[in-house]
N, CA, C and O atoms as CSV, one atom per row, in Angstrom:
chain,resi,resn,atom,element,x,y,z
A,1,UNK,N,N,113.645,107.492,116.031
A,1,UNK,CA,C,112.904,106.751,115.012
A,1,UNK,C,C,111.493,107.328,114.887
A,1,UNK,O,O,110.708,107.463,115.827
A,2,UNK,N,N,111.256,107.669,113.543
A,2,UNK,CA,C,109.623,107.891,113.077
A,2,UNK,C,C,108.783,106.915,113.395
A,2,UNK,O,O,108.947,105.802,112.894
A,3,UNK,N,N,107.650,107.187,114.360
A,3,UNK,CA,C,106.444,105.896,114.184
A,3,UNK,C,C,105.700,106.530,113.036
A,3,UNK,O,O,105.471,107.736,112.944
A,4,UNK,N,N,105.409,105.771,112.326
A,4,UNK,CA,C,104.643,105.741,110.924
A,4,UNK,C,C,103.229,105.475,111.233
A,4,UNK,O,O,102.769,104.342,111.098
A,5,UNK,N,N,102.531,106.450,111.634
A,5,UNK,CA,C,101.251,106.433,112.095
A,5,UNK,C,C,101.045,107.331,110.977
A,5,UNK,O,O,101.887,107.781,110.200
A,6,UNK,N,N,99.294,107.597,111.031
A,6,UNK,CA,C,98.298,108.356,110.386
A,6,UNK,C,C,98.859,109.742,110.016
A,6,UNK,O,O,98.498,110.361,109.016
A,7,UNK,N,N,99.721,110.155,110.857
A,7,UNK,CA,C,100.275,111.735,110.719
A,7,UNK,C,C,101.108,111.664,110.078
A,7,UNK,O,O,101.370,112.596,109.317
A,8,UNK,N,N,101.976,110.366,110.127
A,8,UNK,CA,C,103.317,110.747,109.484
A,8,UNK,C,C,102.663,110.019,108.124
A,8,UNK,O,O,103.374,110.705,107.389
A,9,UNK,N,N,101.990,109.295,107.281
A,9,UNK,CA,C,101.571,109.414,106.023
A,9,UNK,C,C,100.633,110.554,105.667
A,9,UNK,O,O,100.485,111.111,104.579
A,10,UNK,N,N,100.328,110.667,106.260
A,10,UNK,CA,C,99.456,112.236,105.455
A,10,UNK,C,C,100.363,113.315,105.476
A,10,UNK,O,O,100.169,114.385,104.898
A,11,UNK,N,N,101.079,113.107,105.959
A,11,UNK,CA,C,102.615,114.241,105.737
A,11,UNK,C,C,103.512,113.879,104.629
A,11,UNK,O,O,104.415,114.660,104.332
A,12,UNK,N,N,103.391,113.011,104.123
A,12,UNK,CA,C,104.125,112.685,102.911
A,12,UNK,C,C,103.513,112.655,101.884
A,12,UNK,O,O,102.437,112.063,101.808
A,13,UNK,N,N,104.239,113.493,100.537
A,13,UNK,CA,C,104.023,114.060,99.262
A,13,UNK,C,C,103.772,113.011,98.409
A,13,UNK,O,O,104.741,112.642,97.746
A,14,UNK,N,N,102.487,112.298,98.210
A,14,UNK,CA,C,102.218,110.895,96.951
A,14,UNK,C,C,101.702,111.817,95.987
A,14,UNK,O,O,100.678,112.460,96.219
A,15,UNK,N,N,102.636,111.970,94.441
A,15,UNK,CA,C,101.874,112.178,93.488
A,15,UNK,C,C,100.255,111.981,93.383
A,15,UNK,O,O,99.680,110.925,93.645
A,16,UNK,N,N,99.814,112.822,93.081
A,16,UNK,CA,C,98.512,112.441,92.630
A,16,UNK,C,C,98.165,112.472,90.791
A,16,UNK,O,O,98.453,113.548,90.268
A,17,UNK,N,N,97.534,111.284,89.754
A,17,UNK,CA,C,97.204,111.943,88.382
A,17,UNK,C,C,95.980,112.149,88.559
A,17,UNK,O,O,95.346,111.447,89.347
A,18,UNK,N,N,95.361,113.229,87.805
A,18,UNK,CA,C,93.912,113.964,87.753
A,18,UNK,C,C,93.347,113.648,86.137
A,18,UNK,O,O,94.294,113.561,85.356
A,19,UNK,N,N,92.378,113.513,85.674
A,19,UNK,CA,C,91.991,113.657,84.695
A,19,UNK,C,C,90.223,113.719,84.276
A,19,UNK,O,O,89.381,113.333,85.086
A,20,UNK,N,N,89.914,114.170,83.134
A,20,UNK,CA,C,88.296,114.524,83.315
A,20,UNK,C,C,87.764,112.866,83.500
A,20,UNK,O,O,88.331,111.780,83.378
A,21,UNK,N,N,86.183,113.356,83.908
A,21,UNK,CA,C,85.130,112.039,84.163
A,21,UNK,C,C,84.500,112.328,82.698
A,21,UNK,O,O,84.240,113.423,82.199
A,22,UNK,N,N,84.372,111.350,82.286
A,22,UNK,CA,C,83.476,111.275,81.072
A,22,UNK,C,C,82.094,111.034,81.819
A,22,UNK,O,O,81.335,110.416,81.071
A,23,UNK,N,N,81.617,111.273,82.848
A,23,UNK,CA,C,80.363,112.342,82.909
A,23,UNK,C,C,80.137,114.022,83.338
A,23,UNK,O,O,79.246,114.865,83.446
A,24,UNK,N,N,81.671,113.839,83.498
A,24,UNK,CA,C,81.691,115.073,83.491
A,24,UNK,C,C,82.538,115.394,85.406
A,24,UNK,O,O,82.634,114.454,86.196
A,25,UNK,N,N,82.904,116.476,85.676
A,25,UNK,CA,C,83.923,116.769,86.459
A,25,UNK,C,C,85.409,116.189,86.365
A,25,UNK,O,O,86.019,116.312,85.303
A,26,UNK,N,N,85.980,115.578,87.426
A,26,UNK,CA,C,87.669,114.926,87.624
A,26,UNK,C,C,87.689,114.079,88.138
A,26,UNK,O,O,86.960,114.294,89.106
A,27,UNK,N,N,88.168,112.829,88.217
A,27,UNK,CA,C,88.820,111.782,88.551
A,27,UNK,C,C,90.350,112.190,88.979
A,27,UNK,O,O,91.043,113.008,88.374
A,28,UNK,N,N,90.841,111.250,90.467
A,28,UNK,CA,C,91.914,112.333,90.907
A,28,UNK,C,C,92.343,110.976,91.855
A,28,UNK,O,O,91.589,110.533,92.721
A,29,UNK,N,N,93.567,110.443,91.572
A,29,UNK,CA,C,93.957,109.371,92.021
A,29,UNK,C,C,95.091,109.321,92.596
A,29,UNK,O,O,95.856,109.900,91.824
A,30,UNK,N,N,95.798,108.892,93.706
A,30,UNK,CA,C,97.366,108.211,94.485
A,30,UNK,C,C,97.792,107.354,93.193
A,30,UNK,O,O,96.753,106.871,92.744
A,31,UNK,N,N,98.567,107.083,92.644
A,31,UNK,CA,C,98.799,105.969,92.055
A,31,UNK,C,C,99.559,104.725,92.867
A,31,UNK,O,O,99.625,103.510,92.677
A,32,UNK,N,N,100.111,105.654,93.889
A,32,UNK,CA,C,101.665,104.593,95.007
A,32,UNK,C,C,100.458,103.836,95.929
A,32,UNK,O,O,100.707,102.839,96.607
A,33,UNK,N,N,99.254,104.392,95.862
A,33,UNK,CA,C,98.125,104.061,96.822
A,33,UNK,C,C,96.804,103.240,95.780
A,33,UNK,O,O,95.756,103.730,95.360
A,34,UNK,N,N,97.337,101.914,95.608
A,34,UNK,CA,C,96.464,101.149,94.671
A,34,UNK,C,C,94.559,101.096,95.100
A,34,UNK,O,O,94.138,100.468,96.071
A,35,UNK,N,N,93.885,101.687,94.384
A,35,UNK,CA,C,92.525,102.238,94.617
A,35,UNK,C,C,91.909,103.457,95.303
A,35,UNK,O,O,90.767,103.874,95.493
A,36,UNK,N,N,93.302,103.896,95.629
A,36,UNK,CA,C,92.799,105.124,96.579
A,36,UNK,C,C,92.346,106.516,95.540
A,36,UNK,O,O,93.290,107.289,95.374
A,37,UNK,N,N,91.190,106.873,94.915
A,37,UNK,CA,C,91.085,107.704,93.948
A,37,UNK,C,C,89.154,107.923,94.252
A,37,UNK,O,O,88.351,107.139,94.757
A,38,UNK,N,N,88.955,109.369,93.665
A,38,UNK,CA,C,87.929,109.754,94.191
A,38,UNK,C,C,87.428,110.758,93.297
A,38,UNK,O,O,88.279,110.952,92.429
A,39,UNK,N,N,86.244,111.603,93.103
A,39,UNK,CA,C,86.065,112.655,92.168
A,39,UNK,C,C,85.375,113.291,92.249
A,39,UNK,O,O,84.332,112.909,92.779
A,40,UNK,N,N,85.483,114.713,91.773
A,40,UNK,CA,C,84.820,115.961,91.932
A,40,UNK,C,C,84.175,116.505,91.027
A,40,UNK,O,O,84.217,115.849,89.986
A,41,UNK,N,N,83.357,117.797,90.942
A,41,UNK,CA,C,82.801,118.199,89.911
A,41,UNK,C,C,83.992,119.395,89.456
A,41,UNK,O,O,84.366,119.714,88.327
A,42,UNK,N,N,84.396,119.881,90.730
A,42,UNK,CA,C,85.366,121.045,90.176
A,42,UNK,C,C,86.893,120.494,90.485
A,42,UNK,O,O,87.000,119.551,91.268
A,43,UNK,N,N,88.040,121.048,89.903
A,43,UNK,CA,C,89.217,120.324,90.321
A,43,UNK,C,C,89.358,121.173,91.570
A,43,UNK,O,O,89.529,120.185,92.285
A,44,UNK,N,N,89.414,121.969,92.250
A,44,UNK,CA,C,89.718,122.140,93.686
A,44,UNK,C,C,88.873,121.180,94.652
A,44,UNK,O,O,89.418,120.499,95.520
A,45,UNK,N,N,87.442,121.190,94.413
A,45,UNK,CA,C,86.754,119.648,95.043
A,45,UNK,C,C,87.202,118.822,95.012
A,45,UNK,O,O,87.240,118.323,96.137
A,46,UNK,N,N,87.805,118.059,94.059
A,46,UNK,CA,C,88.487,117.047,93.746
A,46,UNK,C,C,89.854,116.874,94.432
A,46,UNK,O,O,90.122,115.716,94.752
A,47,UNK,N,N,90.802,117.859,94.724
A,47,UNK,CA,C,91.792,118.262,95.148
A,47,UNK,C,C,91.758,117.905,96.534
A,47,UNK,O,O,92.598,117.203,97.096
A,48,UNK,N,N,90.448,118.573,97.210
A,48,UNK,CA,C,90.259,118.159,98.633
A,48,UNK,C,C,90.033,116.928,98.908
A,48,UNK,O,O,90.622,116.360,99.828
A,49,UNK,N,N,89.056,116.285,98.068
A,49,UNK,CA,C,88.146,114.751,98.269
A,49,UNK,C,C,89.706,113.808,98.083
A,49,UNK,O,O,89.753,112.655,98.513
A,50,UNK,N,N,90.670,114.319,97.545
A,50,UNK,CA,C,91.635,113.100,97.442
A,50,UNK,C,C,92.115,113.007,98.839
A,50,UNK,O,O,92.381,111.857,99.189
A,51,UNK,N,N,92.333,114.161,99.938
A,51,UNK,CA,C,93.122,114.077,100.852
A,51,UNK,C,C,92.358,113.074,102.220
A,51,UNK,O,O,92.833,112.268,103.021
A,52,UNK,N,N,91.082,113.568,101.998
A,52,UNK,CA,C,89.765,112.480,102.808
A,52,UNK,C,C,89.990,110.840,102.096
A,52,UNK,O,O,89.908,109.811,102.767
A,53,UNK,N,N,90.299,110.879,100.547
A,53,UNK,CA,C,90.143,109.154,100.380
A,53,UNK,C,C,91.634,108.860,100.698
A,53,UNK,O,O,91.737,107.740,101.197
A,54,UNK,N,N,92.584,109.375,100.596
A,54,UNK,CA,C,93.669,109.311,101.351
A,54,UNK,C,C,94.018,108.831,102.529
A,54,UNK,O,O,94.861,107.959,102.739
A,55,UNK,N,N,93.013,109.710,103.721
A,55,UNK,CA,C,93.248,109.385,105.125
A,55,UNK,C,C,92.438,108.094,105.280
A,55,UNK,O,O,92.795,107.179,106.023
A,56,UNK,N,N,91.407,108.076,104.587
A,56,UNK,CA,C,90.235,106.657,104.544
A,56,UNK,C,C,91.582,105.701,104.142
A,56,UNK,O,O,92.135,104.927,104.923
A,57,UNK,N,N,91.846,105.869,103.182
A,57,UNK,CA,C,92.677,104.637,102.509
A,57,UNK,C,C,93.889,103.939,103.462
A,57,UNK,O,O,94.249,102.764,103.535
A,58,UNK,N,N,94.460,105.385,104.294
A,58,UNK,CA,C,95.693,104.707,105.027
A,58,UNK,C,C,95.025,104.132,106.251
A,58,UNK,O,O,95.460,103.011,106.517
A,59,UNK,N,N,94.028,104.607,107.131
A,59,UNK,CA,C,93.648,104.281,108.344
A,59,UNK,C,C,93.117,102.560,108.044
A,59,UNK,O,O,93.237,101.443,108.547
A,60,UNK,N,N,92.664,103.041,107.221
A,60,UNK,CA,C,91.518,101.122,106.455
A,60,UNK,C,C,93.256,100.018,106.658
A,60,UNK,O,O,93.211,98.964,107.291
A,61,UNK,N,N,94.517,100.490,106.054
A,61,UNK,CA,C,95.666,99.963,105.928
A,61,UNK,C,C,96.082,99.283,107.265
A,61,UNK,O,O,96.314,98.165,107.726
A,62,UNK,N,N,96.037,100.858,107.699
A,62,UNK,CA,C,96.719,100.815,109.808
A,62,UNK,C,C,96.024,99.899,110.539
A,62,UNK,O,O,96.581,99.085,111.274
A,63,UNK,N,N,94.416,100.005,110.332
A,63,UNK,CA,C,93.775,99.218,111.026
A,63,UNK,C,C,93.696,97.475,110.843
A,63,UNK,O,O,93.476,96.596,111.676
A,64,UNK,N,N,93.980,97.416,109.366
A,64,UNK,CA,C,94.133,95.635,108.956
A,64,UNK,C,C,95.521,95.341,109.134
A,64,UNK,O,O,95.925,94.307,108.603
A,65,UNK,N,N,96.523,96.210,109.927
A,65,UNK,CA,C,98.083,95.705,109.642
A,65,UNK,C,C,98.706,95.107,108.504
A,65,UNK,O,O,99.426,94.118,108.367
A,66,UNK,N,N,98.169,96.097,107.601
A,66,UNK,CA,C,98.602,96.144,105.864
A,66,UNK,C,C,99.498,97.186,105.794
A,66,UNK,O,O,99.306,98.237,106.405
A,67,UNK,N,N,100.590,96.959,105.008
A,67,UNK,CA,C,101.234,97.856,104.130
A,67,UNK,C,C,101.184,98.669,103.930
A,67,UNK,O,O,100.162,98.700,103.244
A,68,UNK,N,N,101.674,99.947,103.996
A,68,UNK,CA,C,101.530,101.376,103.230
A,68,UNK,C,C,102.604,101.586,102.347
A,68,UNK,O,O,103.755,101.464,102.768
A,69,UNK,N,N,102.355,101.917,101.060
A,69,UNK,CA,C,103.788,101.810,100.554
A,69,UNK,C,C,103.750,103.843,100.716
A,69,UNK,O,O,102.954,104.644,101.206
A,70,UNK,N,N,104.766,103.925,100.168
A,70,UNK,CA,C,105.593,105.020,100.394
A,70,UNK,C,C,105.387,105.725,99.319
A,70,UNK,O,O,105.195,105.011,98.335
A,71,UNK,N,N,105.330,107.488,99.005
A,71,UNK,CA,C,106.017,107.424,97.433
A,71,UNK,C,C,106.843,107.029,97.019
A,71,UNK,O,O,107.846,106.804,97.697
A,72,UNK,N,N,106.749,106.699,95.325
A,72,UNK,CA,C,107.779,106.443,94.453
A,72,UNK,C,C,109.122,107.228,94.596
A,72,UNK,O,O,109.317,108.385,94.969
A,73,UNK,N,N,109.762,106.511,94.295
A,73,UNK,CA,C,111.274,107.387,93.724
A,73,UNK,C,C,111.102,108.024,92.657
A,73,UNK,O,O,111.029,107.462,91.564
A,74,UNK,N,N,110.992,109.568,92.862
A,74,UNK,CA,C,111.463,110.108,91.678
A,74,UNK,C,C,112.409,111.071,91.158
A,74,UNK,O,O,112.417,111.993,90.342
A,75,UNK,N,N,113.323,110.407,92.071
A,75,UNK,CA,C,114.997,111.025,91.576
A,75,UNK,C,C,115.453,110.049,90.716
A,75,UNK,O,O,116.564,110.408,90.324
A,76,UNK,N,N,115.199,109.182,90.318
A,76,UNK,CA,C,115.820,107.753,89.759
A,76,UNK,C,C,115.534,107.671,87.808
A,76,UNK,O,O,115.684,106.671,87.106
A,77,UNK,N,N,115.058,109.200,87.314
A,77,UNK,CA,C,114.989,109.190,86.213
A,77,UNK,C,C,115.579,110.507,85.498
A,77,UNK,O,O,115.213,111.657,85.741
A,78,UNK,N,N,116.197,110.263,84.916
A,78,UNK,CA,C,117.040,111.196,84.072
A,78,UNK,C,C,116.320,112.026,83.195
A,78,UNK,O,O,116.814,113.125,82.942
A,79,UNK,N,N,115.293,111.727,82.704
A,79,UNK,CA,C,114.525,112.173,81.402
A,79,UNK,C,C,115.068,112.088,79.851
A,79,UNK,O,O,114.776,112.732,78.843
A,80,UNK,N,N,115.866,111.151,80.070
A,80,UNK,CA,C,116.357,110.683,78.867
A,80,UNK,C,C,116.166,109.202,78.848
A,80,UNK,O,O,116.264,108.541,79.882
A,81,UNK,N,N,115.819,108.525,77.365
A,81,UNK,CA,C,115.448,107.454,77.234
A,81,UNK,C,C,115.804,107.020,75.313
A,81,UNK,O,O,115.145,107.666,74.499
A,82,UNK,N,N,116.519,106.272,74.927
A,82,UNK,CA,C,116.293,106.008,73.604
A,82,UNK,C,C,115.497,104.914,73.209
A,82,UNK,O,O,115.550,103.755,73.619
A,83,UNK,N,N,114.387,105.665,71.950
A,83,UNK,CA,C,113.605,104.497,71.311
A,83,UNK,C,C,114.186,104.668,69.811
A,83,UNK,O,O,114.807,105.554,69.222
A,84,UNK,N,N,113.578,103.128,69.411
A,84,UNK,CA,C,113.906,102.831,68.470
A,84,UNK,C,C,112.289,103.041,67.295
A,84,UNK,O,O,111.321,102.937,68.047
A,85,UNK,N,N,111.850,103.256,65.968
A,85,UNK,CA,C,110.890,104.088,65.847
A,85,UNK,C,C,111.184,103.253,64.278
A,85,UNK,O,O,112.239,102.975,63.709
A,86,UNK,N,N,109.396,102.958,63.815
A,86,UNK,CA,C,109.913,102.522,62.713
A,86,UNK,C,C,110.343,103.596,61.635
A,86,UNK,O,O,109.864,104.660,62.029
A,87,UNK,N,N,110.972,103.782,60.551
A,87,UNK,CA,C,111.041,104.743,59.642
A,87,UNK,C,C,109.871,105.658,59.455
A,87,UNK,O,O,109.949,106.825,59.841
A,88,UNK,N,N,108.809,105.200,58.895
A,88,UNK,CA,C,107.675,105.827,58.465
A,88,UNK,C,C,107.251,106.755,59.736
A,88,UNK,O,O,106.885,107.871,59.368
A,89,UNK,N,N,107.208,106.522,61.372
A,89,UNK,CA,C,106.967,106.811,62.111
A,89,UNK,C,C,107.811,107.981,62.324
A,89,UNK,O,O,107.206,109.037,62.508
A,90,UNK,N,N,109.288,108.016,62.339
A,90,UNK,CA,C,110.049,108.839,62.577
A,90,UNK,C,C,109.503,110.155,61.228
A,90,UNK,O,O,109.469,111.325,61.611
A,91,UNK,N,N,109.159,109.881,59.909
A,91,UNK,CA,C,109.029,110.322,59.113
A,91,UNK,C,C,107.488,111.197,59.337
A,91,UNK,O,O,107.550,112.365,58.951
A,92,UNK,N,N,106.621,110.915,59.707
A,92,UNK,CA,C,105.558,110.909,59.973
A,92,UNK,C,C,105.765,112.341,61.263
A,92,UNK,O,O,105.070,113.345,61.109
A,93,UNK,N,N,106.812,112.255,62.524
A,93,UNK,CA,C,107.183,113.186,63.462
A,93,UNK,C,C,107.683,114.083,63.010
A,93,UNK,O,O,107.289,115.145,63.491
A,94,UNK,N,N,108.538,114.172,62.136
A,94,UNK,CA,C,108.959,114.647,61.878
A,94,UNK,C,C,108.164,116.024,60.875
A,94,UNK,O,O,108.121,117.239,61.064
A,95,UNK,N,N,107.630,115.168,59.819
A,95,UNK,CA,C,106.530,116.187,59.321
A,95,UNK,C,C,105.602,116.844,60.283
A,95,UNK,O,O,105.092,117.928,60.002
A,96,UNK,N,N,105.374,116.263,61.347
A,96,UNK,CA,C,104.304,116.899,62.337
A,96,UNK,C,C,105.078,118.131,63.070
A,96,UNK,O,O,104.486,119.197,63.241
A,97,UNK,N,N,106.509,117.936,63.523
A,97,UNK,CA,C,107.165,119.124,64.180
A,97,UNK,C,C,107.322,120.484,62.988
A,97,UNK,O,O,107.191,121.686,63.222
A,98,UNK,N,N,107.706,119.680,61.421
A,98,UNK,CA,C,107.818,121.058,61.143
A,98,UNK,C,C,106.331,121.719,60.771
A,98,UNK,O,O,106.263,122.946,60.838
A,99,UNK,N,N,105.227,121.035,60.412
A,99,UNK,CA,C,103.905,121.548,60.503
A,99,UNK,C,C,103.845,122.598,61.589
A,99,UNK,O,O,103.704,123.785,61.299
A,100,UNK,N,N,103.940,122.217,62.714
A,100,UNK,CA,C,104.010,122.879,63.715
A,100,UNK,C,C,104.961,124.106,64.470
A,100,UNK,O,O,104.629,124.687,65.503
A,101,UNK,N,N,105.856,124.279,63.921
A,101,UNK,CA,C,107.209,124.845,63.665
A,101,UNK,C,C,108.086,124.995,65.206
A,101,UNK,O,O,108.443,126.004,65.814
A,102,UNK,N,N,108.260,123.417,65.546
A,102,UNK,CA,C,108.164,123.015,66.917
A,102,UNK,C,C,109.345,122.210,66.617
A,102,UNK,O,O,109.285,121.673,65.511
A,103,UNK,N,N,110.604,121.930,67.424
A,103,UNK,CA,C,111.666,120.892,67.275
A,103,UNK,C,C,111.277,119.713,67.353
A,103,UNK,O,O,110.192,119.786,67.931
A,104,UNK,N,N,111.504,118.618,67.116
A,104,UNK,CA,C,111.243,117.145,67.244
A,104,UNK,C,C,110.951,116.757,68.761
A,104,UNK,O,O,109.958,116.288,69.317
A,105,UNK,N,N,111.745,116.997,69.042
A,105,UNK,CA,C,111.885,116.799,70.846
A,105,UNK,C,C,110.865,117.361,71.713
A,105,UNK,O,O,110.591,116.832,72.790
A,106,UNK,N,N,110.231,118.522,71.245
A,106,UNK,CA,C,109.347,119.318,71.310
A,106,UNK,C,C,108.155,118.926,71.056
A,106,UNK,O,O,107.200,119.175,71.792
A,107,UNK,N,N,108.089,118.291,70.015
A,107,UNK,CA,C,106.550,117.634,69.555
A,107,UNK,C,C,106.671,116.529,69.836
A,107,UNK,O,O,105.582,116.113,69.439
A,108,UNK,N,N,107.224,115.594,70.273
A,108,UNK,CA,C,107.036,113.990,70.964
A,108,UNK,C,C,107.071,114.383,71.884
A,108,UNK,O,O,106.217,113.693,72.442
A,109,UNK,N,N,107.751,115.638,73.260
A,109,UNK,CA,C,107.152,115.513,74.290
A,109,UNK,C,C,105.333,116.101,74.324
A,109,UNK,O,O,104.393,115.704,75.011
A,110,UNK,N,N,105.385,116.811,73.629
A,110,UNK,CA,C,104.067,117.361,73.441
A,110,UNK,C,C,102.636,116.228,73.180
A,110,UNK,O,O,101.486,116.196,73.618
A,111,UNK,N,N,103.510,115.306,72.151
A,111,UNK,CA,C,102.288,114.167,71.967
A,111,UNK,C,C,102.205,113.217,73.182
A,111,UNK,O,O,101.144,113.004,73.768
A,112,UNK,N,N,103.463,112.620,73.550
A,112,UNK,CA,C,103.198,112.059,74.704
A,112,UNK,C,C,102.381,112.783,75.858
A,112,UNK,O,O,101.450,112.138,76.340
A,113,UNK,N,N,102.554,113.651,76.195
A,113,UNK,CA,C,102.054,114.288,77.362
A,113,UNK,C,C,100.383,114.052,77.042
A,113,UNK,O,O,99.583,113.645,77.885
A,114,UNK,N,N,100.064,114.390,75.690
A,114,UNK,CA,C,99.274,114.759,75.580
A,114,UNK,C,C,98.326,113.337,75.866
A,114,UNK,O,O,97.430,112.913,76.596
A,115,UNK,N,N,99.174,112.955,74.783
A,115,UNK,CA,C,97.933,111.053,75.256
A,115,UNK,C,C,97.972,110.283,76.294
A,115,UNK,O,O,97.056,109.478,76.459
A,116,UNK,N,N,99.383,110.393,77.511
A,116,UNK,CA,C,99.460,109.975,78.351
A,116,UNK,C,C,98.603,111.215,79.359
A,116,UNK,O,O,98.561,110.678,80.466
A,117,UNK,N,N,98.144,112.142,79.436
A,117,UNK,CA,C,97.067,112.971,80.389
A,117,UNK,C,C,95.964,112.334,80.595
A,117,UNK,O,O,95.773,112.046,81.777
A,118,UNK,N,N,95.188,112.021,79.876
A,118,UNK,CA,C,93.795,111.698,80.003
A,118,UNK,C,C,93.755,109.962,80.392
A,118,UNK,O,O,92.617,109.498,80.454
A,119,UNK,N,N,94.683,109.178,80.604
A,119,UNK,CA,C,94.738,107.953,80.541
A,119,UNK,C,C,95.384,107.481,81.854
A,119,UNK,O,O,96.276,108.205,82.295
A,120,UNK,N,N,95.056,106.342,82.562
A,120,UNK,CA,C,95.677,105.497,83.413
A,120,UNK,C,C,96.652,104.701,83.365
A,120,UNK,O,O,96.419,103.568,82.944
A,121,UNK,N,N,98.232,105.105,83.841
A,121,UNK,CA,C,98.961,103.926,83.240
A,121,UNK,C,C,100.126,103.515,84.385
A,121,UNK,O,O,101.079,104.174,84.801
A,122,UNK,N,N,99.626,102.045,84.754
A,122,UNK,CA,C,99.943,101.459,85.691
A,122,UNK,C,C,101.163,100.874,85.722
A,122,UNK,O,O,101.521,100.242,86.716
């Protein structure tokens, strides 16, 4: 049996999302680790400073005999999903992929990515 000490969570792979500071550098967060997020001026600074609010975050856990959750599951998604879209909307994508001379599928993953990057979503 694993004892789940300090070593054995900092050995395990928690997504991290990154995105700019609107004063400028990165914001760089655990999401499986509720508040654990920290920021840099450069993204390799930032990169490091997560693994320090990391070890801060789990030891603060270990020491109050709190919870650590685990990473997420992320074998548990297919990448397929159907939405339903009003007309005008579908119409609206559609003109945007061939503007772009990009498949449909292609430009909604493209927009999503794009607006879900810079944003927090819990």
């Amino acid at each position: 049996m694993t004892t789940k000490n300090i070593d054995y969570y900092m050995n395990l792979e928690y997504p991290v999302v990154f995105y700019p500071a609107k004063e400028g550098g990165y914001v760089i967060e655990i999401p499986d680790l509720p508040g654990c997020i920290t920021q840099g001026d450069e993204m390799p600074d930032a990169v490091k400073m997560i693994q320090d609010a990391k070890r801060a975050w789990i030891e603060a856990r270990l020491e109050d005999g709190l919870p650590i959750p685990e990473p997420g599951d992320r074998d548990n998604f297919s990448g397929k999903f159907n939405v339903r879209v009003p007309k005008s909307l579908h119409k609206a994508l559609v003109e945007g992929a061939k503007r772009e001379n990009v498949s449909l599928n292609q430009y909604i993953i493209y927009q999503l990515s794009k607006n879900l990057g810079h944003k927090r979503y819990d």
